[in-house]
C-alpha positions as CSV (number, residue, x, y, z in Angstrom):
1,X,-12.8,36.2,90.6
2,X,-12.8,37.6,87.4
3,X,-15.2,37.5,84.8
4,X,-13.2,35.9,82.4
5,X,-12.1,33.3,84.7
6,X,-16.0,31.9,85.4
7,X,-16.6,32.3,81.4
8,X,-14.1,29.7,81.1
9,X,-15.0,28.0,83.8
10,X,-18.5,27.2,83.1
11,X,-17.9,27.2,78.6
12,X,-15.8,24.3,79.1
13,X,-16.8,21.2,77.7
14,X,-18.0,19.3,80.8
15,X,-17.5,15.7,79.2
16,X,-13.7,16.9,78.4
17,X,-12.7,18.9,81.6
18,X,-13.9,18.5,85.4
19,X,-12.9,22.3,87.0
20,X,-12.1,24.1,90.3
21,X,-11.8,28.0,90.6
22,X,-9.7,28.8,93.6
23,X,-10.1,32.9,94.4
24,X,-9.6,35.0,97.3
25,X,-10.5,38.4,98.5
26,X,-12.2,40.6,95.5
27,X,-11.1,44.7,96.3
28,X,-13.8,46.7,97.9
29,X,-15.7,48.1,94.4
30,X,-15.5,44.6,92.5
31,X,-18.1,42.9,91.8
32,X,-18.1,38.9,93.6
33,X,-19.3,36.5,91.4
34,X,-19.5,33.7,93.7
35,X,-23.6,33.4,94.0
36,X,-23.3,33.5,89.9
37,X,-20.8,30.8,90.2
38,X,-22.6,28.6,92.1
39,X,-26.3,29.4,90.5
40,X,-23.7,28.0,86.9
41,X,-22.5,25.1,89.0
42,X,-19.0,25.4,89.2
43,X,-17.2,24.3,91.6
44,X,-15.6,27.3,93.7
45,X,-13.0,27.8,96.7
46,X,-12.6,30.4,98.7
47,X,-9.2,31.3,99.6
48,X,-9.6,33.9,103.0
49,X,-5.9,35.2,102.9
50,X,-5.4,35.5,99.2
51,X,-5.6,38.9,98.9
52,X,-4.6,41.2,95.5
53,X,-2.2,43.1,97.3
54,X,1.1,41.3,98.2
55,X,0.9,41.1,102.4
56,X,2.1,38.9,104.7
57,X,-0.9,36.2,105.0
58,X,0.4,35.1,101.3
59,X,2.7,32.2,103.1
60,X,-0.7,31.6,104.6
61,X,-2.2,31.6,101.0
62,X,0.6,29.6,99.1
63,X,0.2,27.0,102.2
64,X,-3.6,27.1,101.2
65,X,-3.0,26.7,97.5
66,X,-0.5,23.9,97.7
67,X,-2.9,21.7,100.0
68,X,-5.9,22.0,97.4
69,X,-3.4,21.4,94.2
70,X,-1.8,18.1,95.7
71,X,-5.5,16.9,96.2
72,X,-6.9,17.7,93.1
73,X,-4.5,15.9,91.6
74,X,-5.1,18.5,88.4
75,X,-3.8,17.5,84.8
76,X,-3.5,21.8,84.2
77,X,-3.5,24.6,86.4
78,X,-4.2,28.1,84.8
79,X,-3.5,31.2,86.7
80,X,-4.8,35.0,86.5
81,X,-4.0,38.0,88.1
82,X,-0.7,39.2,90.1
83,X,0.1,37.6,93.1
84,X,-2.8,34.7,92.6
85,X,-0.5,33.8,89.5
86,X,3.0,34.0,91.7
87,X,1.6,32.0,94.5
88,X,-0.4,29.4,92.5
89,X,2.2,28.8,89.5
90,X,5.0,28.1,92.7
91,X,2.3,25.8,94.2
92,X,1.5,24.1,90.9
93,X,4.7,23.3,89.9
94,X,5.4,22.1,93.5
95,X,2.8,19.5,93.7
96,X,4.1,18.4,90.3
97,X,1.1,19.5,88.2
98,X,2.5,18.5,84.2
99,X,1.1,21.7,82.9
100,X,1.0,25.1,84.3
101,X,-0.2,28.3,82.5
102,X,-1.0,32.0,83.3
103,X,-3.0,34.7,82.2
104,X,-2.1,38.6,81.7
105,X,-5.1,40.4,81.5
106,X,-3.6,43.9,81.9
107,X,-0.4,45.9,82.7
108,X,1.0,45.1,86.5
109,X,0.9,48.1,88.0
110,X,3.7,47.3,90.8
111,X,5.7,46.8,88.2
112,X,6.5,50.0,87.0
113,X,6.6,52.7,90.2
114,X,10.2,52.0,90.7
115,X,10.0,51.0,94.2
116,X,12.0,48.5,96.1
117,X,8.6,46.0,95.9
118,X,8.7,47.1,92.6
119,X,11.5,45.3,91.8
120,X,11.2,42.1,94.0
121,X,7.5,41.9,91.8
122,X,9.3,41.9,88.6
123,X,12.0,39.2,89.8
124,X,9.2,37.1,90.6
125,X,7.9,37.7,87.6
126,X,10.6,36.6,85.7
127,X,11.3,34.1,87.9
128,X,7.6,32.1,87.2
129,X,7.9,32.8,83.7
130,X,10.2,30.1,83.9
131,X,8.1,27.9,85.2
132,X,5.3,28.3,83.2
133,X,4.8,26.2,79.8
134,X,2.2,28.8,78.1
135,X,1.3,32.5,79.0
136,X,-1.5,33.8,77.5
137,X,-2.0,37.5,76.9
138,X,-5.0,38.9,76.1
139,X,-3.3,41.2,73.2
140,X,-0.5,41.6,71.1
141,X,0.4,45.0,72.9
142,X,0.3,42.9,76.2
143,X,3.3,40.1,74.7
144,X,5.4,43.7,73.6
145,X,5.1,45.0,76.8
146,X,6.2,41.6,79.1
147,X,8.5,41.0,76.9
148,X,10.0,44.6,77.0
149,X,10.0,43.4,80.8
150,X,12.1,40.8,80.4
151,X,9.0,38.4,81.4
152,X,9.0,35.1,79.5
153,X,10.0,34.0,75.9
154,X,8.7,34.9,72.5
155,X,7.6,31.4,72.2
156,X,5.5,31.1,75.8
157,X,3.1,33.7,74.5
158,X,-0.2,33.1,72.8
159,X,-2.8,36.0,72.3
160,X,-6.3,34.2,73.3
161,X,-8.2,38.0,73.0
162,X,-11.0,38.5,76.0
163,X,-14.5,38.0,74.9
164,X,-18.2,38.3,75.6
165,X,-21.3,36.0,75.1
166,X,-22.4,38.8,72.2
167,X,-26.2,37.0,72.2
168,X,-26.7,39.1,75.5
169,X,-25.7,42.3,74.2
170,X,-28.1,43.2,71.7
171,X,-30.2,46.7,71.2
172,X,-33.4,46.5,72.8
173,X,-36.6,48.6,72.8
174,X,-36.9,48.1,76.4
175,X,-33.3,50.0,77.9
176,X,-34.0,51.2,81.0
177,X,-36.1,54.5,82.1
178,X,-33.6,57.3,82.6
179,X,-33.5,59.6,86.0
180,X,-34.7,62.8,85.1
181,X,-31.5,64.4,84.6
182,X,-31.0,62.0,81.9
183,X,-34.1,62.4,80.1
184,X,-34.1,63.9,76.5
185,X,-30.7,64.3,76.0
186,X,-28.6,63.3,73.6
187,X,-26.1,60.5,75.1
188,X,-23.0,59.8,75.9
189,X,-22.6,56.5,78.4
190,X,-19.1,54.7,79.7
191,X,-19.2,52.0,82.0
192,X,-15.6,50.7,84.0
193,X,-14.4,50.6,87.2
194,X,-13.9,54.1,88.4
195,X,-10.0,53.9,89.0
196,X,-7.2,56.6,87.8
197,X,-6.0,54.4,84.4
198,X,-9.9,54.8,83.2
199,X,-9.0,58.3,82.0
200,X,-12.9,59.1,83.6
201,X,-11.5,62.9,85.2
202,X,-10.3,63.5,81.2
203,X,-13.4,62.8,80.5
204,X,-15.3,65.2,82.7
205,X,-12.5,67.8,82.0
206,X,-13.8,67.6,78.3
207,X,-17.6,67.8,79.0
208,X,-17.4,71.6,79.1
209,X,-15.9,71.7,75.8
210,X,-18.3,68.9,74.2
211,X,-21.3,71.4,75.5
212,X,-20.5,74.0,73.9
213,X,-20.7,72.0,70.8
214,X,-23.6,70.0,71.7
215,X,-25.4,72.1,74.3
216,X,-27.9,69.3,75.9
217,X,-25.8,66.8,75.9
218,X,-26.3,63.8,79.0
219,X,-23.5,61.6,80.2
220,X,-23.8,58.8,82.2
221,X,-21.4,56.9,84.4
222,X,-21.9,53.2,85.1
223,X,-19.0,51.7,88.2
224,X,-18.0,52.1,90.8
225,X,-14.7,52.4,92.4
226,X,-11.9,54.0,94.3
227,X,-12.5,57.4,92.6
228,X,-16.3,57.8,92.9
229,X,-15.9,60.6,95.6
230,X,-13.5,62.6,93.9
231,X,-15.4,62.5,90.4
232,X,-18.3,62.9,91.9
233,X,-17.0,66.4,93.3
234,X,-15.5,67.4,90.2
235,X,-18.9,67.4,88.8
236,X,-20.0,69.7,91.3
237,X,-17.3,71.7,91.2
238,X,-17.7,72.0,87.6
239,X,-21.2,72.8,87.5
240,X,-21.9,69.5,85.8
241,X,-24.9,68.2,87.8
242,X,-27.0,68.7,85.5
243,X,-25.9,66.6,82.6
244,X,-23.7,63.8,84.2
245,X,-25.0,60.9,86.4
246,X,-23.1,58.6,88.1
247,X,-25.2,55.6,89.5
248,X,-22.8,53.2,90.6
249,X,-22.6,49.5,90.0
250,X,-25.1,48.5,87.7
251,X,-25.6,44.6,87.1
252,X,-27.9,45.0,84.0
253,X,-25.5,47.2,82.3
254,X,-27.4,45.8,79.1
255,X,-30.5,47.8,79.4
256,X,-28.4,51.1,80.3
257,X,-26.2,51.0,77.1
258,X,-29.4,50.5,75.1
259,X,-29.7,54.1,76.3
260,X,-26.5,55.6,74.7
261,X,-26.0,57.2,71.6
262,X,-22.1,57.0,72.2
263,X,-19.5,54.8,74.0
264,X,-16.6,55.9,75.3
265,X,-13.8,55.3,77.6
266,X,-11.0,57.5,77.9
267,X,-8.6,55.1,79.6
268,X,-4.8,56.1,80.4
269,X,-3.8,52.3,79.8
270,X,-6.0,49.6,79.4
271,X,-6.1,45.8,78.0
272,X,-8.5,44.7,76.1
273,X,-11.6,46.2,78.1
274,X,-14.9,43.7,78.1
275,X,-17.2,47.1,78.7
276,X,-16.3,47.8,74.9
277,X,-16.8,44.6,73.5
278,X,-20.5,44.7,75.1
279,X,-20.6,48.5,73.6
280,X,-19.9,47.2,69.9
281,X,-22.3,43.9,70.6
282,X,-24.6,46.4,70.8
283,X,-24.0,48.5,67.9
284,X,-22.9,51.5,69.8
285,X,-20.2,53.7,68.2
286,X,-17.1,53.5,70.4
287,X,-14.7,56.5,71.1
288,X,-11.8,55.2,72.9
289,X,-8.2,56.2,73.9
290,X,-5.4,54.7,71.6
291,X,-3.9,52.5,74.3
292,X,-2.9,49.1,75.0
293,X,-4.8,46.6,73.1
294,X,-7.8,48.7,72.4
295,X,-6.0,49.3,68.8
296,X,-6.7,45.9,68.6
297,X,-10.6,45.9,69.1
298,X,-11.4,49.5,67.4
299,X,-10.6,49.9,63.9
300,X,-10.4,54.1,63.3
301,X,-13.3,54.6,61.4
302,X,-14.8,51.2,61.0
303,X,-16.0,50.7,64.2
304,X,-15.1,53.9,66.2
305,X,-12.8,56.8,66.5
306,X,-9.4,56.7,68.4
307,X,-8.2,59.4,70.2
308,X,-5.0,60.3,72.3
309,X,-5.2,59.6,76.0
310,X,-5.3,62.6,78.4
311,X,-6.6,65.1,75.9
312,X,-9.6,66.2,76.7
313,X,-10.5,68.5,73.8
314,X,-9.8,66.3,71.4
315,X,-12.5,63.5,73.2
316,X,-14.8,66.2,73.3
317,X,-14.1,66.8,69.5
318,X,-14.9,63.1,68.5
319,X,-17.6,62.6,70.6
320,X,-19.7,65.9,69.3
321,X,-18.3,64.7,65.9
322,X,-20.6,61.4,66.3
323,X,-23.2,62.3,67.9
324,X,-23.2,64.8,64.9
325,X,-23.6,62.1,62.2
326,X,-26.4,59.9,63.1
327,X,-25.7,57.8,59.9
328,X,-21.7,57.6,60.7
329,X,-23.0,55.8,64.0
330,X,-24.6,53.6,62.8
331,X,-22.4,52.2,59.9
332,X,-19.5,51.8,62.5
333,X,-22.3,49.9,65.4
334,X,-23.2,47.8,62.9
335,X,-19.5,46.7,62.2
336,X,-18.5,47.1,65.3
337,X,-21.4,44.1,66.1
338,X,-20.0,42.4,63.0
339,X,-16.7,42.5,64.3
340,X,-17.4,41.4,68.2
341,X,-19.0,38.4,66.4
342,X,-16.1,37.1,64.1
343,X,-13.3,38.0,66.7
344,X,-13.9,38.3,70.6
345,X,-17.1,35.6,70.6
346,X,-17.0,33.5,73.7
347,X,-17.5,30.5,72.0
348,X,-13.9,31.3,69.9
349,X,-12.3,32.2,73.5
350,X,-13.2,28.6,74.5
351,X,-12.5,26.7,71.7
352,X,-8.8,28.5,71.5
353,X,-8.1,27.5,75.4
354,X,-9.5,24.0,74.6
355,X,-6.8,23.4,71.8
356,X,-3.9,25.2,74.1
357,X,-5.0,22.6,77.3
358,X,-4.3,19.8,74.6
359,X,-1.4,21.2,73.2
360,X,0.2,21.3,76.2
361,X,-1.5,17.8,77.6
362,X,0.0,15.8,74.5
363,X,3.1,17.5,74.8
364,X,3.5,16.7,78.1
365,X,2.5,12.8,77.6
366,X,5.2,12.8,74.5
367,X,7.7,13.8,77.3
368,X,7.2,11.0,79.6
């Protein structure tokens, strides 16, 4: 399940709201949070042939979905992700749940490789949209882009922004003791799920560049993913192995990112990426492709630098530019802090969803 779907889960006001998650398979390099789910007490499902991909067990999964809704016999259903929002928006509305809703939290890739599943997706799509009283997007560049897909109205949409408990990101003296590789150099840290639309090869393609500027200059890769082999071989092609370390999945990516001088992530398309939020709750200064809804979190020059996506010399430019000017870090970590606060808390996630649930609860008691 996603992160964002147990922070609502377990935020919600308990005296107001009794809640199920329903999930299926996570892909190989997620992380499961079901043992974090239960240790929080929510209440979780586990649906076996709910899968991400679309395959044939997803009769098997709507059948599944369907058998739960009807017994829950839920006021509000709120979906995420691709085919989990399909198959339980089609099993919501047939078990006659009075509000249904559903969450974009990124660009769908299937959408857009012009296949013949390609376009099926896109009719479902549009289909749901119908069927849905409120879809939430998790940026304004998200509504521009369904809507360019013909996906919903402009009145379905409401921009609830992703957010982060910012209390446990905060600089500590105590980050964690750096492999040897690490040690004494200056820097630069990204953590993300190591898949192509994270930009990560731009960013080793850059590293030569960046130490010629900044000769002892360490990165640090936190994820894992599909693409760990091959950017794991470009660093030894490259002759990197010496400055870039790629440890995998980290859970306390806390105490790493008190390590960094620098954030980055050089993604080819993005959302509205947590692993930035938690950079900027920690007063790092943030470099970060101009894509998607990241715009919407990094102000140029008040709390990071932009740059354009697949251009590696002009990543490396940035990032030897801050790591350059100690002082310009710091002013934009500290507003970057300022501005996670005031904008992408969890406790303003929560309270927005709480006023959308009602919204749509009254509205649907006016109706009857």
């Amino acid at each position: 399940m996603p992160r964002q779907v147990l922070n609502i889960a377990s935020c919600l006001n308990a005296d107001r709201y009794e809640v199920d998650v329903l999930a299926g398979r996570s892909e190989p390099h997620e992380r499961g949070l079901w043992e974090e789910a239960r240790e929080l007490g929510v209440p979780t499902h586990y649906v076996a042939s709910l899968q991400r991909q679309v395959r044939p067990s997803a009769a098997a999964a709507f059948a599944a979905i369907y058998r739960h809704i009807r017994r829950g016999r839920y006021d509000i259903v709120h979906t995420h992700i691709s085919t989990a929002g399909i198959l339980g928006r089609l099993a919501a509305r047939a078990a006659g749940v009075p509000a249904v809703l559903h969450s974009y939290h990124g660009r769908i890739a299937e959408l857009h490789d012009g296949s013949l599943s390609s376009r099926v997706f896109l009719g479902c799509e549009r289909r749901m949209a119908r069927y849905t009283d409120k879809l939430v997007a998790i940026s304004e560049d998200m509504v521009r882009h369904y809507l360019s897909c013909g996906v919903g109205r402009q009145q379905q949409y409401r921009v609830i922004y992703n957010a982060i408990d910012s209390d446990a990101f905060r600089r500590k003296s105590d980050a964690v003791k750096l492999p040897a590789v690490l040690q004494g150099k200056p820097l630069v840290g990204t953590a993300a799920s190591l898949t192509p639309e994270k930009g990560l090869d731009v960013l080793l393609r850059a590293m030569p560049q960046l130490i010629q500027r900044v000769p002892d200059v360490g990165l640090c890769i936190l994820g894992d993913g599909p693409m760990r082999s091959a950017l794991e071989r470009m660093v030894h092609e490259m002759g990197l192995a010496g400055c870039v370390y790629l440890p995998g999945h980290i859970d306390d990516i806390a105490s790493w990112m008190g390590a960094f001088q620098v954030f980055v992530l050089p993604s080819a398309s993005d959302g509205v990426p947590t692993a930035i939020l938690e950079a900027m709750a920690m007063e790092l200064p943030v470099v970060a492709s101009r894509v998607g809804g990241i715009p919407e979190i990094v102000r140029q020059d008040e709390t990071g630098v932009l740059v354009s996506p697949g251009d590696p010399q002009e990543l490396a430019l940035a990032l030897a530019d801050m790591l350059g000017d100690e002082l310009k870090g710091r002013r934009l970590g500290e507003m970057g802090r300022e501005r996670v606060a005031q904008t992408f808390g969890l406790d303003r996630m929560i309270a927005q969803l709480d006023d959308l649930y009602w919204e749509l609860i009254e509205a649907k008691n006016t109706q009857r």
